[in-house]
C-alpha positions as CSV (number, residue, x, y, z in Angstrom):
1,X,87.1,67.8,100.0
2,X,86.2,70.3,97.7
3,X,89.6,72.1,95.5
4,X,88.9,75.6,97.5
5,X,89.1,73.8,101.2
6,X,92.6,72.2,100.1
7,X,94.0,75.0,98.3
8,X,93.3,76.8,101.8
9,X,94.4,74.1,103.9
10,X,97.6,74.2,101.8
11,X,98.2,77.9,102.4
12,X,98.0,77.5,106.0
13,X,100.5,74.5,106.0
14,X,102.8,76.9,104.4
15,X,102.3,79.5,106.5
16,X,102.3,77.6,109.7
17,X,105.6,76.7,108.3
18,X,106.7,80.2,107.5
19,X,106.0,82.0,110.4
20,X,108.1,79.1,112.6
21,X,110.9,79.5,110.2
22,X,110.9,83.2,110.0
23,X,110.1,83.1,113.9
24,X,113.1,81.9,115.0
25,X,115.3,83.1,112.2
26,X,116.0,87.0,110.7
27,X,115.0,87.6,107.3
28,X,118.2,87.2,105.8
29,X,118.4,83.8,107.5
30,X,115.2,82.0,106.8
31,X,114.9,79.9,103.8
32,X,112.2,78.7,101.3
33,X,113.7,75.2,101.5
34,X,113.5,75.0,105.1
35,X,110.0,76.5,104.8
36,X,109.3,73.6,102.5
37,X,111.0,70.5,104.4
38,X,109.1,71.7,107.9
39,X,105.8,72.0,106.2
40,X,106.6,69.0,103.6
41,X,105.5,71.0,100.8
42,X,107.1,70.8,97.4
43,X,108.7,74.1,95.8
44,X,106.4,74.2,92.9
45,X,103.1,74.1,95.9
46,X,104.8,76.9,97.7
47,X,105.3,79.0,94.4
48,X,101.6,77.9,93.0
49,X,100.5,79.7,96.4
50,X,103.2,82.5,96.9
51,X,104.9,84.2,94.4
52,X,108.0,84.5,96.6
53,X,110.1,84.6,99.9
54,X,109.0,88.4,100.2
55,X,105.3,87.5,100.0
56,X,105.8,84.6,102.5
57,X,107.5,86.7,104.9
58,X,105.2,89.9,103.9
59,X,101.9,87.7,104.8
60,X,104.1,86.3,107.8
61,X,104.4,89.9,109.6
62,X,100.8,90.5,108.9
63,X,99.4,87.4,110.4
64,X,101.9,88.5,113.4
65,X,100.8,92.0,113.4
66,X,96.8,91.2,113.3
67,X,97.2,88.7,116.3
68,X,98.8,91.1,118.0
69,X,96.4,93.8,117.5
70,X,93.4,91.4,118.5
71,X,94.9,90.0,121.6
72,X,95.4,93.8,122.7
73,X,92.2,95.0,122.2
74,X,90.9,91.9,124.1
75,X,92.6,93.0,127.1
76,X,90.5,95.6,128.1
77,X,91.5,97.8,130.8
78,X,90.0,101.2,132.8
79,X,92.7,104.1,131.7
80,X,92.1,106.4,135.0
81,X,96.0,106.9,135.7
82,X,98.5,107.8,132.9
83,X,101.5,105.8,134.1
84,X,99.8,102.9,136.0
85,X,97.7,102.7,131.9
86,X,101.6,102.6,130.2
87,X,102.7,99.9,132.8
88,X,99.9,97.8,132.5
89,X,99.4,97.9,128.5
90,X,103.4,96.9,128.0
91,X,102.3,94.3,130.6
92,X,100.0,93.1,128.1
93,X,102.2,93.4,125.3
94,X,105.1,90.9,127.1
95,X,102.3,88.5,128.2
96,X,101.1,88.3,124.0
97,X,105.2,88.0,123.1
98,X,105.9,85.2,126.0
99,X,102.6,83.3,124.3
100,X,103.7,83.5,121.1
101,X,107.5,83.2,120.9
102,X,107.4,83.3,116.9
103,X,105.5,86.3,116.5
104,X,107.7,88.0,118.8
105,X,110.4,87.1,116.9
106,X,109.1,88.3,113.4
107,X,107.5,91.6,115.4
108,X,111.2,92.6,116.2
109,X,113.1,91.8,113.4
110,X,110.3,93.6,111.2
111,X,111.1,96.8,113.5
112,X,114.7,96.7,114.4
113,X,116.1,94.4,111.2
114,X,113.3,95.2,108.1
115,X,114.6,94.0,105.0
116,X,115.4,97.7,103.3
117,X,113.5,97.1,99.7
118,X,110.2,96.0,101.8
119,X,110.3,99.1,104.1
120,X,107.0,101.0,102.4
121,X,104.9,97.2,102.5
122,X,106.1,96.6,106.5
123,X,104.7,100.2,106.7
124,X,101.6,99.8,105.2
125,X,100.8,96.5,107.3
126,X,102.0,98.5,110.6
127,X,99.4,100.7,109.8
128,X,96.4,99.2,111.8
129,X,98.5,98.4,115.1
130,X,99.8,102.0,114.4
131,X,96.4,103.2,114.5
132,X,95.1,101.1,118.1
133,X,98.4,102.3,119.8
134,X,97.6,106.3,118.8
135,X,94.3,105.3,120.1
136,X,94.8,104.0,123.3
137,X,97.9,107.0,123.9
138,X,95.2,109.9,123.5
139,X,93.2,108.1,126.0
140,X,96.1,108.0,127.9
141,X,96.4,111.8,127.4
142,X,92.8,112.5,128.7
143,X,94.1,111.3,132.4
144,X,97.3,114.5,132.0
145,X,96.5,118.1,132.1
146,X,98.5,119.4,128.6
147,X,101.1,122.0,128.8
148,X,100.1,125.5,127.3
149,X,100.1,125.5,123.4
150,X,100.5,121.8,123.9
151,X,97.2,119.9,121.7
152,X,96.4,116.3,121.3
153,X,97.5,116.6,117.9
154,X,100.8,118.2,118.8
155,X,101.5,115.3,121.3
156,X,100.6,113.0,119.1
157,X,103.0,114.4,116.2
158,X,105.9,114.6,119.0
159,X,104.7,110.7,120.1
160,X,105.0,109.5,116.6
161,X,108.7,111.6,116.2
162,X,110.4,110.2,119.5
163,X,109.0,106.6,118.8
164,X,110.7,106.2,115.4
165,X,113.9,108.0,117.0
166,X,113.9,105.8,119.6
167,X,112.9,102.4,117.2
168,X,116.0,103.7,114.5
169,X,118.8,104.0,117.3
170,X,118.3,100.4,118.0
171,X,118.2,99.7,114.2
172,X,121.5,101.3,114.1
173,X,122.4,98.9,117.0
174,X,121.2,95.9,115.2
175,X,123.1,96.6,111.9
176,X,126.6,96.4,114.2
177,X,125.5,92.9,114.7
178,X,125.7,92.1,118.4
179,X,124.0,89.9,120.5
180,X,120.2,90.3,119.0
181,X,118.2,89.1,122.2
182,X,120.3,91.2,124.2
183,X,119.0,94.1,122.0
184,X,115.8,93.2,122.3
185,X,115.9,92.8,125.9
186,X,117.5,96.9,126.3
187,X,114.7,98.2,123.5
188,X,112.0,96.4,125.8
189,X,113.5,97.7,129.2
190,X,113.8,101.2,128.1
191,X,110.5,101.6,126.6
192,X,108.7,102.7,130.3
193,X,111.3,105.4,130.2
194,X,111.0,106.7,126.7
195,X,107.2,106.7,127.2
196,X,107.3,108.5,130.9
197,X,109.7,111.5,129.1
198,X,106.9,111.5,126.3
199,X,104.4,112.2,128.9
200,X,105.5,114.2,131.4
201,X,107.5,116.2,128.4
202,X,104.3,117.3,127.8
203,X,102.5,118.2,130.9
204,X,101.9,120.8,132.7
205,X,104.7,121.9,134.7
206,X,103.0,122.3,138.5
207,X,106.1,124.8,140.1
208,X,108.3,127.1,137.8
209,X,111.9,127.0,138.3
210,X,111.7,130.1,140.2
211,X,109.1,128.7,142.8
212,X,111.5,125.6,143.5
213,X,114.2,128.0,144.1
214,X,112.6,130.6,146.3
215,X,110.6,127.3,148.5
216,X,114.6,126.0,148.7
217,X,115.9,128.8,149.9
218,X,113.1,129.6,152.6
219,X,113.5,125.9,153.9
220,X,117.5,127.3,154.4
């Protein structure tokens, strides 16, 4: 076996490692030791092929936030209606996080519980996934009829605003340390709501107040 096949099959034994280590634990919880007694790799291998526990657990979330990013664009789906399109792409999104337990794991802590002095790298590597979602959500856009004044760009802006309001009140949540997978579960079941209010807070109104009132009071 040449030296460059077994210095790669090396980094993927440490990875494998790391991502089930920091895929069932939080950041602050996972160790390099426990890293190195799953995968049976000595310290001084893990440090020859990482330079630390934020570049194992950097190279973790990426790995987590590629296969994610792959396995949505494989799912390929007609966008004719705007809320049957929302339903069915969080669809997909539980179906990847019920296959792949770990990743979910390391998705959520990396959005609810990121480690504060690796903020601007988790950014950076959110980037890509970032970009698919905007993506798909102005196709999504192209099935509602856009309030006056109201541009793609302007939805997108207001899109991007709500979704790290809505992301940072459960990171306030998960810093009062309470049940995590209960969090988890209320940031998953709200997201159909949050993203109806960020459609429909943005279409076209089809009866003014006064309409609704005057039809109300002729059906009297």
């Amino acid at each position: 076996m040449k030296q460059q096949e077994k210095t790669q099959r090396t980094r993927e034994r440490i990875l494998a490692a790391a991502v089930s280590e920091f895929g069932s634990k939080s950041y602050d919880a996972a160790s390099v030791n426990s890293i190195c007694e799953a995968g049976q790799i000595s310290k001084g291998l893990l440090y020859h092929n990482f330079k630390n526990k934020d570049d194992l657990y950097l190279q973790c979330v990426k790995i987590c936030y590629d296969q994610m990013t792959d396995y949505l664009q494989e799912q390929r789906f007609e966008i004719r209606d705007a809320e049957e399109s929302l339903k069915k792409f969080l669809l997909i999104r539980q179906e990847f996080f019920e296959q792949h337990p770990d990743y979910a794991n390391i998705f959520f802590n990396a959005v609810l519980q990121p480690p504060k002095h690796l903020t601007g790298e988790l950014a950076e590597l959110r980037r890509e996934f970032d970009d698919y979602f905007s993506r798909r959500y102005q196709e999504i856009l192209q099935c509602i009829t856009l309030r006056e004044g109201i541009t793609v760009n302007v939805a997108l802006e207001y899109f991007s605003a709500v979704w790290e309001m809505f992301n940072g009140y459960f990171r306030k949540k998960a810093d009062m340390r309470g049940d995590y997978h209960e969090l988890i579960q209320a940031h998953e079941s709200r997201l159909s709501g949050i993203f109806d209010i960020m459609l429909y807070g943005i279409a076209e109104k089809k009866e003014t107040v006064g309409n609704l009132g005057e039809r109300t009071g002729e059906e009297k």
